[in-house]
NULUM-903086 format. One record per atom (N, C-alpha, C): residue in one letter; x, y, z. Coordinates in steps of 0.02 Angstrom, whole numbers, padded with zeros to 5 digits, always signed. Layout:
NULUM-903086
aXYZ...
//
This chain:
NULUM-903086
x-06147+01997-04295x-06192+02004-04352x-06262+01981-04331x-06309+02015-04340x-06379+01990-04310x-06403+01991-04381x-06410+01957-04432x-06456+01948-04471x-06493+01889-04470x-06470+01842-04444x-06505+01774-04450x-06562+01800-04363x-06529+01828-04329x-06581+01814-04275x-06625+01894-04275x-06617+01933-04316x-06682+01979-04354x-06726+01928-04391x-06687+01884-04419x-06758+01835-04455x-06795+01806-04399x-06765+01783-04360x-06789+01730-04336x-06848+01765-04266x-06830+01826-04266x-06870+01871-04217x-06935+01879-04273x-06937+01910-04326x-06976+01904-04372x-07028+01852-04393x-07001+01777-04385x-07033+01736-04382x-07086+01714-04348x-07055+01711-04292x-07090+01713-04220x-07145+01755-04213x-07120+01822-04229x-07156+01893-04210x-07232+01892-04266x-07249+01838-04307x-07296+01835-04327x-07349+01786-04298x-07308+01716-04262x-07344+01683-04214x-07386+01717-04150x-07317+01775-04104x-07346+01822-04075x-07427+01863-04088x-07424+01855-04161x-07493+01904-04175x-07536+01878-04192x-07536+01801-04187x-07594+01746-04192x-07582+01714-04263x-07529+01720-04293x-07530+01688-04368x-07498+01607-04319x-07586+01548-04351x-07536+01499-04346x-07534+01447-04408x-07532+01474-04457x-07536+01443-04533x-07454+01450-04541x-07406+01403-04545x-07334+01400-04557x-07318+01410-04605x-07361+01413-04669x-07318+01423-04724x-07327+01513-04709x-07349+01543-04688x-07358+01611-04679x-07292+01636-04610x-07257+01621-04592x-07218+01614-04563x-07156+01637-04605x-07110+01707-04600x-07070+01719-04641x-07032+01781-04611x-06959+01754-04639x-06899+01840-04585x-06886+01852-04660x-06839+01901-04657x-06784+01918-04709x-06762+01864-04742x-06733+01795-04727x-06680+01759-04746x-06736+01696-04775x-06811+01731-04765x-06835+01683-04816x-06894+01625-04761x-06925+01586-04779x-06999+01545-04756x-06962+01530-04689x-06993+01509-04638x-06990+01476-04566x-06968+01408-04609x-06930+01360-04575x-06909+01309-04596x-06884+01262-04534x-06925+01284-04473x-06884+01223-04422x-06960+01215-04390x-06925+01161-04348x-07019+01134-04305x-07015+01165-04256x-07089+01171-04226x-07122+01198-04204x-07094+01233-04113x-07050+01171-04087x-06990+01197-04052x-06975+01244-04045x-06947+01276-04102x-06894+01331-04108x-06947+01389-04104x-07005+01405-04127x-07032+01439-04119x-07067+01452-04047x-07085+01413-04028x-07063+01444-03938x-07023+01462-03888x-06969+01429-03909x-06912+01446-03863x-06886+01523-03904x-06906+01524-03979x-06857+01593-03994x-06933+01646-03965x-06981+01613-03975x-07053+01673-03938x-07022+01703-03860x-07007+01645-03810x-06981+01658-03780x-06925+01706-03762x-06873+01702-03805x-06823+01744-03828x-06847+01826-03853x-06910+01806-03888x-06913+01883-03908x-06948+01947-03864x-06984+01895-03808x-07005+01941-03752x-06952+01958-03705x-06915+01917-03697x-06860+01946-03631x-06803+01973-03670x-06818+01985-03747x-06755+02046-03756x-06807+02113-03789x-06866+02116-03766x-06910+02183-03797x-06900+02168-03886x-06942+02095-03880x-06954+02095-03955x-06892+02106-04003x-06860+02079-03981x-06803+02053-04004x-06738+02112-04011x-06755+02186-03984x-06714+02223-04008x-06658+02212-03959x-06660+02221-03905x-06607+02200-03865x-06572+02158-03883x-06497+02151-03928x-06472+02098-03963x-06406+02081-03879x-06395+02149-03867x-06338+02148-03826x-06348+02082-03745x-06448+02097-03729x-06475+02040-03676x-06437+01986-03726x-06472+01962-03788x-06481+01907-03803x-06415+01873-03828x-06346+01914-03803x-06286+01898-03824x-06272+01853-03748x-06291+01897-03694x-06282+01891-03627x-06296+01792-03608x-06391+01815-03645x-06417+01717-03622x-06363+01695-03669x-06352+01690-03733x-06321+01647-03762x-06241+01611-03735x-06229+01684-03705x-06153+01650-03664x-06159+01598-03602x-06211+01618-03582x-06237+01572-03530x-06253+01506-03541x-06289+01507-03625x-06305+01444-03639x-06250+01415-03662x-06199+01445-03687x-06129+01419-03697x-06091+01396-03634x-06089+01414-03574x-06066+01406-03531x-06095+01335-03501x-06172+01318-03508x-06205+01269-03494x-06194+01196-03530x-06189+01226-03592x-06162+01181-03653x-06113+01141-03632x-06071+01187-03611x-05990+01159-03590x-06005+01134-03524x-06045+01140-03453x-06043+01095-03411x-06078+01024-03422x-06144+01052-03461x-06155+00954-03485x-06087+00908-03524x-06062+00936-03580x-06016+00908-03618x-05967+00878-03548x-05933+00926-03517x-05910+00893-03472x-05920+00843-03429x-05974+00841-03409x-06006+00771-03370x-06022+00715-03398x-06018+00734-03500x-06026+00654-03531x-05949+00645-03527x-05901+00692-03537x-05833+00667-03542x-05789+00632-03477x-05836+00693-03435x-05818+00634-03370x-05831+00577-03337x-05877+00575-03357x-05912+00468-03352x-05865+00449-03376x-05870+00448-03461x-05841+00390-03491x-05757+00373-03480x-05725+00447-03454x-05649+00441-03445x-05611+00410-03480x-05632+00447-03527x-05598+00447-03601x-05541+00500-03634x-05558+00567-03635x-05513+00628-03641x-05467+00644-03589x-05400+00621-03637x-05340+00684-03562x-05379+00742-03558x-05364+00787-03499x-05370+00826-03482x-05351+00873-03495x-05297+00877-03554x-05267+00944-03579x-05309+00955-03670x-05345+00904-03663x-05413+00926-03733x-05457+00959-03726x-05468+00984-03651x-05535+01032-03626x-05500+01100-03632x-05460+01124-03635x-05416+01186-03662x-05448+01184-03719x-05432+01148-03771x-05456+01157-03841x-05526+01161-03866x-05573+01141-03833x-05634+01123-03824x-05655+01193-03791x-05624+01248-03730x-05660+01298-03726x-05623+01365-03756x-05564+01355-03782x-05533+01425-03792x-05517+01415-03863x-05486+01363-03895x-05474+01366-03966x-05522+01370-04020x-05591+01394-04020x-05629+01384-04072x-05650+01436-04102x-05617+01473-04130x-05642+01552-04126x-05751+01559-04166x-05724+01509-04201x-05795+01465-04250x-05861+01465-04213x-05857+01429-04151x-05903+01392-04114x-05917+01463-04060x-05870+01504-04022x-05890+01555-03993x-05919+01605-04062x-05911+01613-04119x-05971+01655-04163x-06032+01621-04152x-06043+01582-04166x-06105+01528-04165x-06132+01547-04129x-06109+01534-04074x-06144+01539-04006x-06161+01609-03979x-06119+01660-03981x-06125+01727-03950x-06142+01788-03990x-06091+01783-04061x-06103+01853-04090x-06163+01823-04148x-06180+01763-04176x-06223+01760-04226x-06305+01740-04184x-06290+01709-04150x-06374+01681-04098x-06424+01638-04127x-06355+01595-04187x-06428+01544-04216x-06443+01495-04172x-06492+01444-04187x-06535+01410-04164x-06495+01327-04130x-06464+01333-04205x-06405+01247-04174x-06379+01246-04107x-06354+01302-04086x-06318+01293-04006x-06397+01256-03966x-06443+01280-03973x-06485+01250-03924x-06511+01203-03923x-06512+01190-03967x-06524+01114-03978x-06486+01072-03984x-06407+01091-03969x-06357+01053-03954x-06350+01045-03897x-06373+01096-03827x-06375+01096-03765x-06450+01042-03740x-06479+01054-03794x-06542+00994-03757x-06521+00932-03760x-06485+00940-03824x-06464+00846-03854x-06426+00829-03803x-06359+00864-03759x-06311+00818-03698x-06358+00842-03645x-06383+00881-03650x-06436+00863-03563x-06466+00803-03577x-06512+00744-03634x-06540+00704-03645x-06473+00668-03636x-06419+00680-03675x-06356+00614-03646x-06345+00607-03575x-06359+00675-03558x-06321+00656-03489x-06378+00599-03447x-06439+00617-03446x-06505+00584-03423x-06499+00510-03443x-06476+00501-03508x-06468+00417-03536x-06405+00390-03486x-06355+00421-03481x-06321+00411-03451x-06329+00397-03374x-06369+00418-03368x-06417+00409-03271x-06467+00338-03282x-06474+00338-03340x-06532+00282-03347x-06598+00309-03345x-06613+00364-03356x-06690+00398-03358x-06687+00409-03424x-06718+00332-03473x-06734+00344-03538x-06774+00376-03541x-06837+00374-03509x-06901+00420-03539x-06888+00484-03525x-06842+00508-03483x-06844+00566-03473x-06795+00604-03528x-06748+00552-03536x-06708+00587-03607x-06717+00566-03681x-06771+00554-03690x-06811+00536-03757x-06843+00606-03763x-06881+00601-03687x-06928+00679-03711x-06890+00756-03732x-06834+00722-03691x-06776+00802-03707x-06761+00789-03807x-06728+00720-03806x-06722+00720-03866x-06766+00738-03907x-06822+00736-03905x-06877+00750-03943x-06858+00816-03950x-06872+00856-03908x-06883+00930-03883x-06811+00969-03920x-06736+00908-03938x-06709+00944-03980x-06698+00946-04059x-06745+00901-04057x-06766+00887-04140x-06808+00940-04164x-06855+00948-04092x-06909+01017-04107x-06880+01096-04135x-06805+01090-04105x-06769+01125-04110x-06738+01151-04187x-06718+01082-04193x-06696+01076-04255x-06646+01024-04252x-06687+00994-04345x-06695+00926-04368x-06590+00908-04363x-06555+00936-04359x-06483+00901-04374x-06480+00849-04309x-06523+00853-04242x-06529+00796-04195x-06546+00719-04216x-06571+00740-04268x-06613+00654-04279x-06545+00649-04305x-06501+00664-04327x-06421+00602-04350x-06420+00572-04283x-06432+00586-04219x-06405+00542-04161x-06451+00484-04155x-06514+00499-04194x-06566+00441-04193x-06554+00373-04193x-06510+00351-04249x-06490+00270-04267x-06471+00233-04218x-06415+00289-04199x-06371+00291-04152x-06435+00248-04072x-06472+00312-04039x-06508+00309-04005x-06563+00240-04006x-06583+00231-04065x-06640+00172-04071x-06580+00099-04071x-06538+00113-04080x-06502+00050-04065x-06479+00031-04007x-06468+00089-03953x-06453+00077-03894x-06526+00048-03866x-06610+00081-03870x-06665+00080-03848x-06684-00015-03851x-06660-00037-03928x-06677-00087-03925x-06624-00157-03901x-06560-00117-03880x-06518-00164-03853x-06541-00153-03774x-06577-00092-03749x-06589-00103-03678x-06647-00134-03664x-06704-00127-03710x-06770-00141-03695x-06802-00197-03712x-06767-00210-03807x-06782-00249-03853x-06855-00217-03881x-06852-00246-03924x-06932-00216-03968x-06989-00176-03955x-07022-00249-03903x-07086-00215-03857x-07051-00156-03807x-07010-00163-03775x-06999-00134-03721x-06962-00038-03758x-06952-00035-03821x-06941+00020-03844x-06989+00062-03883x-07034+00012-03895x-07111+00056-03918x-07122+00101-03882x-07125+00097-03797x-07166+00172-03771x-07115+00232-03766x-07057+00197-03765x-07000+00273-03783x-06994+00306-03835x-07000+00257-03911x-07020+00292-03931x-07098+00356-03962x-07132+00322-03918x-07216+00343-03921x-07199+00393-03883x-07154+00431-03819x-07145+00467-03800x-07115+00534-03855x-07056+00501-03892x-07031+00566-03930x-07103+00575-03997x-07111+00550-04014x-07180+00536-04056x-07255+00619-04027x-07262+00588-03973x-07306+00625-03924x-07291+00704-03928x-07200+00718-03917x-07208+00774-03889x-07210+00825-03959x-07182+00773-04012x-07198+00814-04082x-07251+00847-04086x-07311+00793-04081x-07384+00814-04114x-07402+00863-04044x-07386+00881-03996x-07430+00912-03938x-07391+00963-03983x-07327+00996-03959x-07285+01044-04005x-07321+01060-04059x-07337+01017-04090x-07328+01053-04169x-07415+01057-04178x-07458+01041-04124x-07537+01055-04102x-07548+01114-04160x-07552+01171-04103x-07570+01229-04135x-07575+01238-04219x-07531+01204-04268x-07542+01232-04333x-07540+01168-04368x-07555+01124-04322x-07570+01047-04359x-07653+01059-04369x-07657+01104-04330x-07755+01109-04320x-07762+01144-04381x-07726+01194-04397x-07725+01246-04446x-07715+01230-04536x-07652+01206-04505x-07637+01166-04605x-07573+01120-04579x-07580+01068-04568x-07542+01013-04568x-07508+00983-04610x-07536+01006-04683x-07477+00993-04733x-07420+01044-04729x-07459+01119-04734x-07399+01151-04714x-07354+01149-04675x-07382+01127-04609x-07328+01129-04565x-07282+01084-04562x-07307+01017-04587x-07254+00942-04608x-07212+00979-04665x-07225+01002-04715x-07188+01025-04760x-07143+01051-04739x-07163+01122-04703x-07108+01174-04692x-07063+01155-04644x-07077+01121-04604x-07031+01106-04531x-06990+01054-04548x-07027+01006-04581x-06987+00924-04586x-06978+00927-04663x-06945+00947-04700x-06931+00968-04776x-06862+00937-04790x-06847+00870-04787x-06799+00825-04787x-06764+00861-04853x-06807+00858-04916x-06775+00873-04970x-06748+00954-04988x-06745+00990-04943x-06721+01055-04960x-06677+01078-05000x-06662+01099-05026x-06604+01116-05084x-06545+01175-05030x-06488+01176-05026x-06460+01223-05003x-06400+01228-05071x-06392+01325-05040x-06336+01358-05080x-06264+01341-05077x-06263+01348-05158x-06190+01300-05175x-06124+01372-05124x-06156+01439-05119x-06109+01461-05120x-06100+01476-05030x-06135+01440-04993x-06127+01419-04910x-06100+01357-04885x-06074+01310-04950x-06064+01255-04933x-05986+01250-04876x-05970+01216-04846x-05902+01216-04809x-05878+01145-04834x-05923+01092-04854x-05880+01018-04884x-05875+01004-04929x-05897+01039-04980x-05919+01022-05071x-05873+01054-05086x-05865+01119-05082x-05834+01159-05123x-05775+01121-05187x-05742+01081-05180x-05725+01069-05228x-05748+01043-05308x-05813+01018-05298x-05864+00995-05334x-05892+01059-05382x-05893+01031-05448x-05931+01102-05499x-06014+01101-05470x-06031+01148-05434x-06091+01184-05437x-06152+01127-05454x-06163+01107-05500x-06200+01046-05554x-06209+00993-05527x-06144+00974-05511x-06152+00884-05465x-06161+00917-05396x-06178+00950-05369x-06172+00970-05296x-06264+00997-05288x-06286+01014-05358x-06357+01012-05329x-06391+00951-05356x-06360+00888-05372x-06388+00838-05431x-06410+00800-05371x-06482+00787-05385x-06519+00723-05357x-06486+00667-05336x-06459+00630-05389x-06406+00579-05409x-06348+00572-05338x-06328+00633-05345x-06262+00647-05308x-06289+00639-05244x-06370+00676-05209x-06392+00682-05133x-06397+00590-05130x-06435+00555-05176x-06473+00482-05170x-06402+00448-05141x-06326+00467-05206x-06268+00419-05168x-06251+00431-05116x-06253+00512-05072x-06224+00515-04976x-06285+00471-04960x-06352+00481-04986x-06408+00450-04934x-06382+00380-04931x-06360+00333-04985x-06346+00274-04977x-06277+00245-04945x-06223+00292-04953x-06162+00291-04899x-06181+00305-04855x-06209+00347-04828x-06245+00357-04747x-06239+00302-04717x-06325+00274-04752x-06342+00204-04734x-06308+00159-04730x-06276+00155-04773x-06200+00110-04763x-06157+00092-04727x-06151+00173-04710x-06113+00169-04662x-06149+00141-04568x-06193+00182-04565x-06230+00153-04516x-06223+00064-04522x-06283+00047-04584x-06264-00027-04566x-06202-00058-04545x-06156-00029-04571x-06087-00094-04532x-06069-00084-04475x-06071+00008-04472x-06071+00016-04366x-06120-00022-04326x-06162-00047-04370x-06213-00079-04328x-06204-00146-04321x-06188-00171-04355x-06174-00250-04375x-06104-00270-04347x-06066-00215-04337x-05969-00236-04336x-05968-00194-04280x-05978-00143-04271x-05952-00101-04204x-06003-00110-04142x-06070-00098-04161x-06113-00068-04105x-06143-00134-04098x-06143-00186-04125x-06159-00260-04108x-06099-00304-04059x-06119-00300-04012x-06061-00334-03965x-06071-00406-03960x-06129-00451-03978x-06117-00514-03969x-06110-00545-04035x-06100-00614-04016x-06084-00672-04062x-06156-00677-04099x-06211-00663-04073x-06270-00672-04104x-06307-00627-04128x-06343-00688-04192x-06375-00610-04230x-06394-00545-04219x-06401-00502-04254x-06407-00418-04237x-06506-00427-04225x-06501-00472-04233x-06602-00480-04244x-06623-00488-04160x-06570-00540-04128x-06578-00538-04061x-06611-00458-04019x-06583-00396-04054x-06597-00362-04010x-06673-00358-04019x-06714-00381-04058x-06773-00367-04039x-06826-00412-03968x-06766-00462-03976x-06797-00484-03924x-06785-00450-03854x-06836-00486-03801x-06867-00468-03735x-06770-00481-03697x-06727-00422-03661x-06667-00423-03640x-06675-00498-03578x-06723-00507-03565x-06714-00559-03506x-06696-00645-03548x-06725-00647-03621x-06715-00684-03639x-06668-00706-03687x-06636-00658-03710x-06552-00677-03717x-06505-00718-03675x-06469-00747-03730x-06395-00753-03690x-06349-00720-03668x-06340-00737-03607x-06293-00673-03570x-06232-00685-03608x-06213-00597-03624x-06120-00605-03671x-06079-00606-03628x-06040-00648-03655x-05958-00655-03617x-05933-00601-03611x-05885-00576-03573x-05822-00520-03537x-05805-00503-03607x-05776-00561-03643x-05727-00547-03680x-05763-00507-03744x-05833-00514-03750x-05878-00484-03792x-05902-00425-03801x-05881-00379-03735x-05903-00307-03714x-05905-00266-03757x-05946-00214-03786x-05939-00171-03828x-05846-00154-03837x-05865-00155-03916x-05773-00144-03940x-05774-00079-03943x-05698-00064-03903x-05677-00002-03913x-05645+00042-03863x-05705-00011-03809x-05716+00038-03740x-05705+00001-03667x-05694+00030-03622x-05701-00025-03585x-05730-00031-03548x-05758-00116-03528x-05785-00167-03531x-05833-00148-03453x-05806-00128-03419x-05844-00090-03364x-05885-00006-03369x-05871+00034-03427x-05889+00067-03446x-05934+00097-03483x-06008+00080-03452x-06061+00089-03487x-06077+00149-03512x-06056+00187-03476x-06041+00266-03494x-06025+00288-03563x-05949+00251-03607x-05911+00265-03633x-05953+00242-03705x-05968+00165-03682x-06028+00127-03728x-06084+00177-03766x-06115+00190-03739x-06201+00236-03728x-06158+00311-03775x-06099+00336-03756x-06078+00389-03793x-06038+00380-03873x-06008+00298-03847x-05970+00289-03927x-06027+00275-03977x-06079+00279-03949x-06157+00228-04007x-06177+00309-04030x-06186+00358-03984x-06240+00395-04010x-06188+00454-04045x-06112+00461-04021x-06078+00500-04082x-06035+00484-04137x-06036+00420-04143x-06013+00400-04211x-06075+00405-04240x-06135+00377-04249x-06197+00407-04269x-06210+00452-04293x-06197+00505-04271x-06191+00578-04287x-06149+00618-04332x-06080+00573-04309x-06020+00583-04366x-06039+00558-04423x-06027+00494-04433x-06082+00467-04485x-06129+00487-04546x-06162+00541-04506x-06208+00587-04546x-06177+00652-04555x-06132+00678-04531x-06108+00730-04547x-06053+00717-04605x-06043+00674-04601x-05976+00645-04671x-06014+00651-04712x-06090+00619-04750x-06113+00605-04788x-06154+00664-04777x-06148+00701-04759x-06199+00763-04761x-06207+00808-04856x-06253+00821-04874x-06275+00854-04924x-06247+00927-04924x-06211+00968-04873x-06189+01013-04881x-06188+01034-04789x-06133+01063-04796x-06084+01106-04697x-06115+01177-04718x-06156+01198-04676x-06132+01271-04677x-06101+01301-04611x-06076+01344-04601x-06037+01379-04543x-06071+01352-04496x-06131+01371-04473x-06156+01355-04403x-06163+01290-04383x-06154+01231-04441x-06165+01137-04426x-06121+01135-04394x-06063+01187-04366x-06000+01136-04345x-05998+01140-04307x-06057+01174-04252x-06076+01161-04173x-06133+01090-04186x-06149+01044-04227x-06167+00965-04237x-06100+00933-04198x-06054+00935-04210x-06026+00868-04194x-05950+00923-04173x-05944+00978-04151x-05865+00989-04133x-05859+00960-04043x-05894+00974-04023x-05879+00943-03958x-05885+00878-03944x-05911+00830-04004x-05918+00763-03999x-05832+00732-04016x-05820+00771-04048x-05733+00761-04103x-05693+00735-04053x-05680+00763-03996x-05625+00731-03938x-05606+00674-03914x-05713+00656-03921x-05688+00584-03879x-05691+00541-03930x-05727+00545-03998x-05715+00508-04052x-05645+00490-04086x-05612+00536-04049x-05520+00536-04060x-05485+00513-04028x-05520+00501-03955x-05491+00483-03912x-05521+00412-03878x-05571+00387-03903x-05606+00321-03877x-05568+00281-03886x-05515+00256-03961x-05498+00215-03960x-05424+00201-03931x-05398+00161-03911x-05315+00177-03884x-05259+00215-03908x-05237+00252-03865x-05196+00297-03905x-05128+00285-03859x-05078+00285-03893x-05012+00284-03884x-04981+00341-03845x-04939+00363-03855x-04905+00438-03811x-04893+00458-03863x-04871+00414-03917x-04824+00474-03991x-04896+00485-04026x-04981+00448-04014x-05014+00477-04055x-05053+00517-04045x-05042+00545-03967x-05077+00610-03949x-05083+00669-04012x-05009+00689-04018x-05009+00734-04071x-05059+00735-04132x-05031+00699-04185x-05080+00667-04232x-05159+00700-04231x-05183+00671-04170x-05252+00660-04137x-05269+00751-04129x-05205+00793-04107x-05211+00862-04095x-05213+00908-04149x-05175+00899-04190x-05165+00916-04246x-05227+00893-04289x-05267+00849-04312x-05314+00835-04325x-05380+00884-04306x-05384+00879-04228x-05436+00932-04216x-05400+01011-04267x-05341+01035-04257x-05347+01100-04280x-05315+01104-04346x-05334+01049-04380x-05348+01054-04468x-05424+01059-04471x-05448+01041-04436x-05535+01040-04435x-05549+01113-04423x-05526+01132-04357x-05545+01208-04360x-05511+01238-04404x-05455+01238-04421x-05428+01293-04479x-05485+01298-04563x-05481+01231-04551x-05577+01191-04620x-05612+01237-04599x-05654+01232-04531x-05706+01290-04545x-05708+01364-04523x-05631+01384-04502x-05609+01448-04510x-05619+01500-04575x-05595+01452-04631x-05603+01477-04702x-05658+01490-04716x-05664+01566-04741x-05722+01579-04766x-05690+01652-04830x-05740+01619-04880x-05775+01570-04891x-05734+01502-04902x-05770+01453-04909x-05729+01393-04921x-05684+01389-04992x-05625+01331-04988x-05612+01340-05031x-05592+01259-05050x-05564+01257-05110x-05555+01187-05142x-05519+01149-05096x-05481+01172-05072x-05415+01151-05029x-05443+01149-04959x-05477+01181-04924x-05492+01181-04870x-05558+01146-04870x-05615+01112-04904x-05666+01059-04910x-05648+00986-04899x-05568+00989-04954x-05545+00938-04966x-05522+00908-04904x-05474+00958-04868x-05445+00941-04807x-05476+00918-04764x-05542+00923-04754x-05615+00925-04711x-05641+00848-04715x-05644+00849-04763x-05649+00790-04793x-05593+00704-04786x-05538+00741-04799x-05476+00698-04756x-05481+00674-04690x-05481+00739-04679x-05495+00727-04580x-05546+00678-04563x-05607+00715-04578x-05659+00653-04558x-05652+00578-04596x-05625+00560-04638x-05608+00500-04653x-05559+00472-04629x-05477+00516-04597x-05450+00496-04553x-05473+00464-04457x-05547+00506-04454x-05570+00479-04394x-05598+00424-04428x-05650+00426-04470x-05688+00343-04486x-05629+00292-04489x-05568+00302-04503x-05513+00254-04520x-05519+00224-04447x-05495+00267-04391x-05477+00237-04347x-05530+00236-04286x-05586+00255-04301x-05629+00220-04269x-05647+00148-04293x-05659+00130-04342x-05659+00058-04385x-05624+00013-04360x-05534+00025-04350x-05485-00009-04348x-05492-00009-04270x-05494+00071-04230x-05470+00058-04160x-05537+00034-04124x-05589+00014-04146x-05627-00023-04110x-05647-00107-04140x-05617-00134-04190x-05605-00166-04212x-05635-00248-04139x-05654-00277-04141x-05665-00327-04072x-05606-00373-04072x-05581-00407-04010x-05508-00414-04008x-05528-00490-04015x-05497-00527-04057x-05492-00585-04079x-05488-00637-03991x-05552-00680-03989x-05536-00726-03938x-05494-00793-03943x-05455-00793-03897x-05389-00833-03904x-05422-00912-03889x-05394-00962-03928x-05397-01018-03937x-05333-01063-03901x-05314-01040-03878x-05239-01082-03858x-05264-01127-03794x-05241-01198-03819x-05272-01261-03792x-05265-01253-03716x-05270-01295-03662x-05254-01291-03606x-05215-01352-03602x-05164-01331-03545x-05111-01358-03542x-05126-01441-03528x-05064-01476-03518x-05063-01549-03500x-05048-01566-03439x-05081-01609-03419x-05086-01635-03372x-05000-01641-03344x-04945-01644-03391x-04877-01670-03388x-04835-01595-03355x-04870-01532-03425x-04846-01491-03393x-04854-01436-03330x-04910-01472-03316x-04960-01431-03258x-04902-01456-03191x-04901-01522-03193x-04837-01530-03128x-04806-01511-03123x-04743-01518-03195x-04697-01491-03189x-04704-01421-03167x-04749-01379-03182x-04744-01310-03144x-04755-01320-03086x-04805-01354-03055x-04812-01355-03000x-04762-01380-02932x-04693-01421-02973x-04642-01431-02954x-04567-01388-02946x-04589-01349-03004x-04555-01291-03004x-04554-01249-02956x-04601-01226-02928x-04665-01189-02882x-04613-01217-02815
//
């Protein structure tokens, strides 16, 4: 189906002709609505398929970029060595969902899902500045990246502390305003408006998590203000209980890292292990993300390339048994069967909804920090006797 990327050729194809006033920016499916990003990389797009008609080229890059997708994903999964190996089956062949996304529809989320794990993979190397600027560049893309934000500024200021995370973030900061140059010169309200339009209203009848909800409470102010405040909520206690690994205040992280107290072994980020900085750096920035997708204001079909390839290891970070592999499998494909349904339905929102509260359950519990043991040291009486034993 090419209707979303006839708009989006449309869009573009007016930048092409020197329009750089954004609210004048418009396809079929209605006003330009992403930053300034997307409109170069899809400009890009519309010259190397002859102005966009070539849909069959632009099926071709997209498989490619799917194919790319899946070698970064793989290299965060292989650091942290976290996923059996029989979950990457499910991850490239079971999604019938995520290959539309990606190949036969050509929206915009896949690419900016491929910038966001090239920036993981880079954090993962330790080249923050270099994967701030990517991150930036997939926000430019489009805004569903900033859910990894919280996530991200909490790692920045546990590595840097305060001062030392100002110029990283002055980096993602930077590459906005150069980006978004051209029609900031032009009309800058428009373009803040149209691109960064936090409050958007979306259709009750695209929803994939509401659906059970009458129509009424699903566009009510009221109803967006309570996810905005479970969000937050939720963030705060991952922050305070999970993603806080020491005994000392969460305020510490603003301080300078040299002048902390070094944490004990037994203190290591919960969840993960303790030599595994890898696993750390990935459990912060996709529960984050999950996070925001629970409390999200409305799923439509294409969000579920946000967080499906994150699902594995969020299932699999915390210890798993042999009998709870299953469980854990079965879980992923109630999720896809969720956004198989179309249109949605009462029963299949609801289920959606289960699931992801079945992962918050046991991410909560299975990263839980393991109680440090108090048990006295022995006596002097019985230390011999072993040693006589011996």
């Amino acid at each position: 189906t090419e209707i979303d990327w006839k708009a989006y050729m449309q869009e573009v194809e007016g930048f092409a002709n020197g329009t750089l006033d954004y609210t004048q920016l418009k396809g079929d499916t209605g006003p330009l609505v992403y930053p300034a990003g997307f409109v170069y990389i899809f400009l890009g797009l519309y010259y190397a398929t002859g102005r966009g008609s070539d849909i069959r080229l632009a099926q071709y890059l997209f498989a490619g970029l799917y194919l790319l997708n899946l070698l970064l994903v793989f290299r965060i999964y292989c650091r942290t060595n976290k996923v059996p190996p029989y979950v990457f089956f499910f991850m490239c062949c079971a999604s019938y969902r995520i290959h539309s996304i990606f190949v036969l529809r050509l929206f915009n989320d896949p690419v900016a899902m491929a910038i966001l794990f090239l920036a993981i993979n880079l954090f993962l190397e330790e080249r923050w500045s270099w994967g701030c600027l990517l991150f930036s560049l997939a926000v430019s893309v489009k805004m569903n990246v900033l859910l990894f934000a919280p996530g991200l500024l909490f790692l920045l200021l546990q590595r840097f502390g305060l001062l030392g995370c100002i110029p990283k973030l002055c980096i993602c900061a930077l590459l906005q305003v150069v980006l978004g140059l051209p029609f900031l010169l032009v009309n800058p309200v428009g373009y803040l408006a149209r691109s960064f339009d936090l409050g958007r209203q979306f259709q009750f009848k695209w929803t994939v998590n509401w659906r059970f909800l009458p129509e009424e409470i699903f566009q009510n102010r009221v109803f967006h203000a309570a996810l905005l405040l479970a969000h937050l909520a939720g963030l705060g206690l991952f922050a305070l209980h999970r993603w806080h690994s020491s005994k000392e205040k969460i305020l510490t992280l603003l301080k300078d890292p040299a002048k902390r107290k070094p944490t004990s072994p037994r203190l290591t980020p919960p969840g993960v292990c303790p030599l595994n900085a890898s696993a750390w750096i990935v459990f912060v920035l996709f529960s984050s993300n999950f996070l925001g997708v629970c409390c999200s204001r409305s799923l439509h079909y294409q969000f579920y390339v946000w967080y499906f390839h994150t699902l594995p290891y969020l299932l699999w970070c915390t210890p798993t048994t042999k009998l709870a592999h299953m469980p854990k499998v079965l879980l992923l494909g109630v999720i896809e069967l969720c956004w198989n349904t179309y249109p949605s339905t009462v029963c299949s929102s609801l289920s959606l909804h289960i699931c992801h509260g079945l992962i918050l359950l046991q991410l909560w519990y299975g990263t839980a920090p393991t109680p440090v043991s108090h048990t006295p040291p022995p006596s002097r009486k019985s230390t011999a006797m072993s040693k006589k034993a011996q």
